[in-house]
MARKOL-653181 format. One record per atom (N, C-alpha, C): residue number from 1; residue in one letter; atom name; z, y, x. Coordinates in steps of 0.2 Angstrom, whole numbers. Example, Ala and Ser with C-alpha at 12.3 -4.5 7.8 and 13.67 -1.06 7.14 Angstrom:
% residues 2
 seq type atom     w     v     u
   1    a    N    39   -28    66
   1    a   CA    39   -22    62
   1    a    C    39   -16    66
   2    s    N    35   -11    64
   2    s   CA    36    -5    68
   2    s    C    39     0    64
END
This chain:
% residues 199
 seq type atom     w     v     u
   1    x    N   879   197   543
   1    x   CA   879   203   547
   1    x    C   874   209   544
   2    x    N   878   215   545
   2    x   CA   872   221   542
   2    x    C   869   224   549
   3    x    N   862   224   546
   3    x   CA   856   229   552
   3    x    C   859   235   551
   4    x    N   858   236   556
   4    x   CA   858   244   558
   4    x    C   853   246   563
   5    x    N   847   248   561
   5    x   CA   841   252   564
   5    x    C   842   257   569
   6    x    N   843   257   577
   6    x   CA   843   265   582
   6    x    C   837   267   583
   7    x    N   836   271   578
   7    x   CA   828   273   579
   7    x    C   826   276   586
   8    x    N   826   272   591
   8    x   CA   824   274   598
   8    x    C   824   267   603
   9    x    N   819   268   607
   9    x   CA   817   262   611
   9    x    C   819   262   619
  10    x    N   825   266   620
  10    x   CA   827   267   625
  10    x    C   835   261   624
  11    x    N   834   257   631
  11    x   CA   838   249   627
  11    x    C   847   254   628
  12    x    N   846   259   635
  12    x   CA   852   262   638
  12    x    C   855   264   631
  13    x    N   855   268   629
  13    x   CA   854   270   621
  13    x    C   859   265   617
  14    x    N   855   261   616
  14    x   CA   857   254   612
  14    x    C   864   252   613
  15    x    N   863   251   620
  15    x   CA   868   246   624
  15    x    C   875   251   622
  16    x    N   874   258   624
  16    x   CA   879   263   623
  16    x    C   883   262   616
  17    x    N   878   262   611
  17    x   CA   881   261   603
  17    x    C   885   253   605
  18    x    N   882   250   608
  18    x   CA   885   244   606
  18    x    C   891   244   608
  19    x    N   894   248   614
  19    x   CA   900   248   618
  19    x    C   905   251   615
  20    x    N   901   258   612
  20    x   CA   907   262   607
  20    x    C   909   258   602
  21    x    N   904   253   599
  21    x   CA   905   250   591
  21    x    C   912   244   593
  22    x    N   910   240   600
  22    x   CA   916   237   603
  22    x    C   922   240   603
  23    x    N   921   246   605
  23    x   CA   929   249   608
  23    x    C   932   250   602
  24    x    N   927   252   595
  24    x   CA   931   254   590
  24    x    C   933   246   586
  25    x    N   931   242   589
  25    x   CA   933   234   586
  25    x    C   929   235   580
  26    x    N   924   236   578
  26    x   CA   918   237   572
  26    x    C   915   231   575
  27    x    N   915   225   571
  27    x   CA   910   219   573
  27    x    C   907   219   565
  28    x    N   902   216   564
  28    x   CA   897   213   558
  28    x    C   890   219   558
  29    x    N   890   222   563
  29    x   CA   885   224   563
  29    x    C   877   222   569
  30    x    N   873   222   567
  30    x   CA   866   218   570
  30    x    C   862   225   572
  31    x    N   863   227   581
  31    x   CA   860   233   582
  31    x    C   851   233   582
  32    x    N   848   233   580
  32    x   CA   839   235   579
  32    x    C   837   241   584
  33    x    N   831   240   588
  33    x   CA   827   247   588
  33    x    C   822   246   587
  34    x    N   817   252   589
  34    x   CA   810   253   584
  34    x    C   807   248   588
  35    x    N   807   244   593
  35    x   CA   802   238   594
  35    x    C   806   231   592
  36    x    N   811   232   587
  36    x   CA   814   225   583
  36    x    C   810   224   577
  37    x    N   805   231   574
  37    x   CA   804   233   567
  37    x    C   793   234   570
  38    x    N   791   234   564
  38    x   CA   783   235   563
  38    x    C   785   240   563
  39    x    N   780   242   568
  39    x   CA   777   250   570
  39    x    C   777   255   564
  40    x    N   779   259   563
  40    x   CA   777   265   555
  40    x    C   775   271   559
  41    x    N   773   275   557
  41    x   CA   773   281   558
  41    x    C   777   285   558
  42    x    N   779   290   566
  42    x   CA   784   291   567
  42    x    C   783   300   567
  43    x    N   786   305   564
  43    x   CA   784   311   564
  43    x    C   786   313   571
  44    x    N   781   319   573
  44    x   CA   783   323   578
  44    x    C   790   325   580
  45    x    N   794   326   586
  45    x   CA   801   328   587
  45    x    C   799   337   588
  46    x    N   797   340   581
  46    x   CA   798   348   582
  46    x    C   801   352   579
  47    x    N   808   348   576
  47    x   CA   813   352   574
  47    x    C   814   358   579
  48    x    N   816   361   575
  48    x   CA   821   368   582
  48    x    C   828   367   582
  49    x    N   832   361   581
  49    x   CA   836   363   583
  49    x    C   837   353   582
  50    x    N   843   350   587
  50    x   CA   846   342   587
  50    x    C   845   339   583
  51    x    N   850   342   577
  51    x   CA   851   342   569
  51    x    C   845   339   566
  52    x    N   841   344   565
  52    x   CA   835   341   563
  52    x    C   831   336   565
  53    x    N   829   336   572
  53    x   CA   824   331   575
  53    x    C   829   324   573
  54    x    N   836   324   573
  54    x   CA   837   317   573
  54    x    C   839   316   565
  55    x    N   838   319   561
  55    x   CA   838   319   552
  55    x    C   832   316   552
  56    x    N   826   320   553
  56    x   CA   819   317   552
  56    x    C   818   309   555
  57    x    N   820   308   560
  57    x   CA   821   301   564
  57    x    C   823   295   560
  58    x    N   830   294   559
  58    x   CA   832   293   553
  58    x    C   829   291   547
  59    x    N   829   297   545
  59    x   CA   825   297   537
  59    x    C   818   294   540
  60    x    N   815   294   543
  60    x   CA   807   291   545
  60    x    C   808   284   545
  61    x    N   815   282   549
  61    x   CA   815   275   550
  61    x    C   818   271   545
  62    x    N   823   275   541
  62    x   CA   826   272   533
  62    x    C   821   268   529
  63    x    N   816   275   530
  63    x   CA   810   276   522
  63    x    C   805   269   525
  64    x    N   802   269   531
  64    x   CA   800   263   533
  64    x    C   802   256   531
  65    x    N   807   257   535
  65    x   CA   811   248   534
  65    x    C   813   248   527
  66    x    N   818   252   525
  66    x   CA   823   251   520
  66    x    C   832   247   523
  67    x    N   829   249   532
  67    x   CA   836   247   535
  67    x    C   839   255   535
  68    x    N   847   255   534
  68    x   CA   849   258   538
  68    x    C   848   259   547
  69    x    N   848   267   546
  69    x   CA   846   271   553
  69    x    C   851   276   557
  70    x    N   852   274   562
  70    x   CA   854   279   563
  70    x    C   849   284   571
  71    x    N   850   288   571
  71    x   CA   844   291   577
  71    x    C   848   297   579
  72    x    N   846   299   586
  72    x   CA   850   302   591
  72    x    C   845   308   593
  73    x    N   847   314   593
  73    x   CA   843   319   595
  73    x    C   849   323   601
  74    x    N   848   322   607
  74    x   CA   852   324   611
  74    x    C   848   327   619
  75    x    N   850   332   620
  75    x   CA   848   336   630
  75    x    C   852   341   630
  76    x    N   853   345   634
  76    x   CA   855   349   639
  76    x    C   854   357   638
  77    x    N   857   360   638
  77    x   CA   859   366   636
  77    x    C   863   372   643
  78    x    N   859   374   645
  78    x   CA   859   378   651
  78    x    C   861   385   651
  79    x    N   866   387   650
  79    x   CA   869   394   651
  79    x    C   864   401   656
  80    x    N   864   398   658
  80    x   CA   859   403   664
  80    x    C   853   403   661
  81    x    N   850   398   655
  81    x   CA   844   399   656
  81    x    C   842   399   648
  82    x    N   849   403   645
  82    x   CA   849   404   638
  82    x    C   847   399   634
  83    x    N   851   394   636
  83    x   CA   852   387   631
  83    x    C   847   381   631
  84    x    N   842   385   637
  84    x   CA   835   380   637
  84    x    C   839   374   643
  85    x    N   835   369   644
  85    x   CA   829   367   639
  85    x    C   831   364   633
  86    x    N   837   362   631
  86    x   CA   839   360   624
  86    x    C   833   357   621
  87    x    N   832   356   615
  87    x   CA   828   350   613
  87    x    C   819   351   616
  88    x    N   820   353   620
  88    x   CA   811   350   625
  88    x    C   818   347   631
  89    x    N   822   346   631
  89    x   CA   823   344   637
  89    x    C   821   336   640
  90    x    N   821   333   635
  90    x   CA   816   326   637
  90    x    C   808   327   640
  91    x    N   807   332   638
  91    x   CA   800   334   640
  91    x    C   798   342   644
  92    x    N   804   342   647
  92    x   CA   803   350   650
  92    x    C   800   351   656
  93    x    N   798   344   658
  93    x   CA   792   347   664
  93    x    C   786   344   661
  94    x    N   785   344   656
  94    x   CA   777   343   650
  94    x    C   775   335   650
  95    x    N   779   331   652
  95    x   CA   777   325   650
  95    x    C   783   321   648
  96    x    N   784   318   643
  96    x   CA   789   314   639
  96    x    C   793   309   645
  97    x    N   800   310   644
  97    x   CA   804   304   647
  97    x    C   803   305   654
  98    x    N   801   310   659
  98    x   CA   799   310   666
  98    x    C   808   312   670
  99    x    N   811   308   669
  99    x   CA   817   310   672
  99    x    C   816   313   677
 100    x    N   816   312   684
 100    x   CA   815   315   689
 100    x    C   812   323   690
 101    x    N   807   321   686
 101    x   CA   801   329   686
 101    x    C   806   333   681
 102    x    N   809   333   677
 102    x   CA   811   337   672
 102    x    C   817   339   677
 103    x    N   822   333   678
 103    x   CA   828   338   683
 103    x    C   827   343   691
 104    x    N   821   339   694
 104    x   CA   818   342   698
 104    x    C   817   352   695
 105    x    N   813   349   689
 105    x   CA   810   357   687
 105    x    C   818   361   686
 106    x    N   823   359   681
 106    x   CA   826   362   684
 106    x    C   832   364   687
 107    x    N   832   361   694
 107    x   CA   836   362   698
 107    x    C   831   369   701
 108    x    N   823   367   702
 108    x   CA   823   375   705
 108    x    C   821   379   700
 109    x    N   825   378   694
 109    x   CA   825   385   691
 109    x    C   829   389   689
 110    x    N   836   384   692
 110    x   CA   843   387   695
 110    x    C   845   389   702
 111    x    N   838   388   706
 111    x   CA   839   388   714
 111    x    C   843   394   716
 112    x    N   842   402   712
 112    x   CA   845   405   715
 112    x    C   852   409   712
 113    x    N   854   403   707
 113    x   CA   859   406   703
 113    x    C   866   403   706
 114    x    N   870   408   706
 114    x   CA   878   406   711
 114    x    C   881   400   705
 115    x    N   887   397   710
 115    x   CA   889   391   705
 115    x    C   891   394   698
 116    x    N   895   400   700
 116    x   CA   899   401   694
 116    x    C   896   402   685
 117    x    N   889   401   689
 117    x   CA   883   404   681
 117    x    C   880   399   679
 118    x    N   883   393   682
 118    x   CA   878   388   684
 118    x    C   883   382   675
 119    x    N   885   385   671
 119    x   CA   889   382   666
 119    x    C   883   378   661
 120    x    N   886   373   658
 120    x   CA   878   371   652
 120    x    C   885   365   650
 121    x    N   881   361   646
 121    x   CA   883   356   640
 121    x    C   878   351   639
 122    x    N   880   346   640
 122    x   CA   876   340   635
 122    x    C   879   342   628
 123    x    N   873   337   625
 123    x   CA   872   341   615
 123    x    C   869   334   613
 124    x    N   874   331   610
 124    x   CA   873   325   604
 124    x    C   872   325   597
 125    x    N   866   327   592
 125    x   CA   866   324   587
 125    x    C   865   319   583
 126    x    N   868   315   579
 126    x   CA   868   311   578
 126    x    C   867   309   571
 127    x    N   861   306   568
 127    x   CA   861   307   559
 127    x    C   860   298   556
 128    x    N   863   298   553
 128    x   CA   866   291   550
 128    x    C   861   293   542
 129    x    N   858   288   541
 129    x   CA   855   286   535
 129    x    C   855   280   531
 130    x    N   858   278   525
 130    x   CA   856   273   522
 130    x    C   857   273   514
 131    x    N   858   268   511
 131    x   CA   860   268   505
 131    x    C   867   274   503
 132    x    N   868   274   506
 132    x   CA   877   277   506
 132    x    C   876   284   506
 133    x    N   870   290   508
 133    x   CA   869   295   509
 133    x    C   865   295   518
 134    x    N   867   302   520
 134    x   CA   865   305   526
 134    x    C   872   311   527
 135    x    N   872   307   534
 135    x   CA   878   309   538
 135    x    C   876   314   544
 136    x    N   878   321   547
 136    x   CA   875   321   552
 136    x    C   879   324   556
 137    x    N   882   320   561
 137    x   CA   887   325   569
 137    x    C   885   328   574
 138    x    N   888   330   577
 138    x   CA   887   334   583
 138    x    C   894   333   588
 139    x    N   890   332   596
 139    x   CA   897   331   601
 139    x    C   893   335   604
 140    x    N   898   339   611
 140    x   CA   896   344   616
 140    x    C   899   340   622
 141    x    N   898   341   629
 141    x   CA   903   338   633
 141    x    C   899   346   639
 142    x    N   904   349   641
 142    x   CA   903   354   644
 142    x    C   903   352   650
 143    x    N   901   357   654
 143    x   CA   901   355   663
 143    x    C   897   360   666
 144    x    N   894   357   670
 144    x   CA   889   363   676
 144    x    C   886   358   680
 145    x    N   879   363   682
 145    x   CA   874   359   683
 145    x    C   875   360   692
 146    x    N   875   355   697
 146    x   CA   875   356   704
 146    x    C   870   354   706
 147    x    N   868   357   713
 147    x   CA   864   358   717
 147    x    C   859   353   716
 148    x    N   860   346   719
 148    x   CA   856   340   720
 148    x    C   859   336   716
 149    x    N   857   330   715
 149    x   CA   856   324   711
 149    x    C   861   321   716
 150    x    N   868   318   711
 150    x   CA   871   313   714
 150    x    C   874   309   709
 151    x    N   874   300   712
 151    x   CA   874   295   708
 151    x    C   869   292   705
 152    x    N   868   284   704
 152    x   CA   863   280   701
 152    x    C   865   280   694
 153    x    N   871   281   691
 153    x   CA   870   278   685
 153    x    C   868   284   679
 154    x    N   870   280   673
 154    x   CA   866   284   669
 154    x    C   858   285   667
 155    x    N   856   291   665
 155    x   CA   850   292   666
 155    x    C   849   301   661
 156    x    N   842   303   662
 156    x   CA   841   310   660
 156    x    C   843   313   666
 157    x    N   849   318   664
 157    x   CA   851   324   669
 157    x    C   857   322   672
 158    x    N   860   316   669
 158    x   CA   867   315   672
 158    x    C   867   313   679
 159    x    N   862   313   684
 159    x   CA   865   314   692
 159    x    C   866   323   693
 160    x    N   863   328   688
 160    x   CA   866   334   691
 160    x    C   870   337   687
 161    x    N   875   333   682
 161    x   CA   878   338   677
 161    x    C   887   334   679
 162    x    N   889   340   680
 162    x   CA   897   338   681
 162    x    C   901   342   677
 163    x    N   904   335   674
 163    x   CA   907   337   670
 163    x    C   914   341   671
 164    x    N   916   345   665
 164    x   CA   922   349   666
 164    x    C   929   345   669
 165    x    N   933   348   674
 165    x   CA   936   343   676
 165    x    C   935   337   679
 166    x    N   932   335   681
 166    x   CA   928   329   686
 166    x    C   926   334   693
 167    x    N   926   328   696
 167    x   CA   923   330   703
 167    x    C   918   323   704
 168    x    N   917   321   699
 168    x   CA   910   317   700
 168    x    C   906   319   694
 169    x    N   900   317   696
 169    x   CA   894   317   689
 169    x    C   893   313   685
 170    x    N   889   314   681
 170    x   CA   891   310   675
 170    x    C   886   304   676
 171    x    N   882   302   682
 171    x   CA   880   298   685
 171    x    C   884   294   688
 172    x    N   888   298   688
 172    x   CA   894   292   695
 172    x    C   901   291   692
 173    x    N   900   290   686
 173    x   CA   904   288   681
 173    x    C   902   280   680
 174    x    N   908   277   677
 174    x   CA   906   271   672
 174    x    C   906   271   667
 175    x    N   899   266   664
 175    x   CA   896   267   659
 175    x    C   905   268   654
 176    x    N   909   265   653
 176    x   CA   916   264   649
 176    x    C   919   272   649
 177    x    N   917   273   658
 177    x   CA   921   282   657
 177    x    C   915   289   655
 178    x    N   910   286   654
 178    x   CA   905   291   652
 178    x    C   906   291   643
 179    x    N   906   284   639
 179    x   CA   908   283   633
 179    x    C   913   286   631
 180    x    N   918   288   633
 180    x   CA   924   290   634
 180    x    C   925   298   633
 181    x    N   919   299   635
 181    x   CA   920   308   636
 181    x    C   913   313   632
 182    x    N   908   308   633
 182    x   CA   901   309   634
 182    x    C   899   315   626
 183    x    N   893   318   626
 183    x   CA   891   319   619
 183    x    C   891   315   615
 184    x    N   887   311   616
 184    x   CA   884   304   613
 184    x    C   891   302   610
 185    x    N   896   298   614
 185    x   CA   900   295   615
 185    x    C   906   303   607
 186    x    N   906   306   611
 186    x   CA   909   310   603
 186    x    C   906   313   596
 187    x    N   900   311   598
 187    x   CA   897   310   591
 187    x    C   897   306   586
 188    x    N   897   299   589
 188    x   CA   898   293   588
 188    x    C   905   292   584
 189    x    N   910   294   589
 189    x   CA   917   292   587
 189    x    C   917   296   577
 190    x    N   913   301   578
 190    x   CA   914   306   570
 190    x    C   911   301   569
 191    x    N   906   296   569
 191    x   CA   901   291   564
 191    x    C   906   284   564
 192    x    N   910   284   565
 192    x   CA   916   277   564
 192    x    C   916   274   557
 193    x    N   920   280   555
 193    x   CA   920   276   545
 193    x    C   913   275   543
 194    x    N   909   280   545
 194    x   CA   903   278   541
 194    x    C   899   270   542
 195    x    N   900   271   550
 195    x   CA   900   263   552
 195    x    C   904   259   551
 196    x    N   910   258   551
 196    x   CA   914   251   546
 196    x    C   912   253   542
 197    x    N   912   258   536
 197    x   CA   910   254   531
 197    x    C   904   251   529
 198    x    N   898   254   532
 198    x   CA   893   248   534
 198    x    C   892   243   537
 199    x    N   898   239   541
 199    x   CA   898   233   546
 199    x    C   903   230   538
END
């Protein structure tokens, strides 16, 4: 079996790669995250753009181990509010990972905008590193951001982001039909050959 390093300690994450790597029938790969490996030294996320933050990820986790890496730099991209929070959006209410507080911030920072303005996108990059080079994709999954939070699944913003054509959120989706459409979920699908040929 070949390692494959997700350089991220979020398991939902994990479990996601592992669903996609199923559906595409890619077996002989052994998924790792940074709490399967000694701790290294991980640089700051202050790329200015997906791309970057999940290159450096990547490359931090490669040069460490010497496993293959792959690392995911992915948030939310808000039309009304020129694109932001885009990559602070895991920390757009000033503290890392606060789901609630960041969607909270901002729903009322769209309080008074009509639906029709109310447009944005998840934004998945995704950069693959190992002996074989460095790979780096991009998925979108467009939609609009609604009033309140609805749905338990998922996690981040997907109780207020509904997807284009959907009448549910990407929270009240299954985990199979989230895979199926998601950013993540299409950035992944361009990372296929690169992973068989690593499995």
């Amino acid at each position: 079996m070949t390692r494959l390093l997700v350089a991220t300690r979020n398991r939902k994450k994990l479990a996601e790669l592992q669903r996609v790597l199923d559906a595409a029938g890619i077996s002989g790969l052994t998924l790792l995250s940074l709490d399967d490996v000694a701790p290294f030294d991980e640089a700051p996320e202050t790329g200015a753009t997906f791309e970057d933050n999940a290159l450096a990820k990547a490359r931090d986790a490669y040069r460490a181990t010497g496993i293959a890496a792959l690392a995911d730099d992915s948030g939310i991209e808000v039309d009304a509010l020129n694109g932001m929070p885009g990559v602070l959006s895991a920390r757009w209410s000033g503290v890392h990972g606060e789901d609630q507080a960041n969607t909270a911030l901002l729903l009322a920072q769209l309080r008074d905008v009509p639906d029709v303005r109310r447009g944005g996108g998840f934004v998945s990059a995704c950069a693959l590193v190992s002996g074989n080079g460095e790979v780096v994709v991009r998925g979108v999954w467009r939609g609009s951001i609604v009033g309140a939070p609805r749905g338990s699944g998922g996690f981040g913003y997907d109780p207020v982001f509904l997807p284009d054509g959907s009448d549910r959120t990407a929270a009240e989706l299954t985990p199979e039909e989230k895979d199926a459409v998601s950013h993540r979920g299409r950035a992944l699908a361009q990372l296929l050959p690169e992973l068989r040929a690593l499995a």
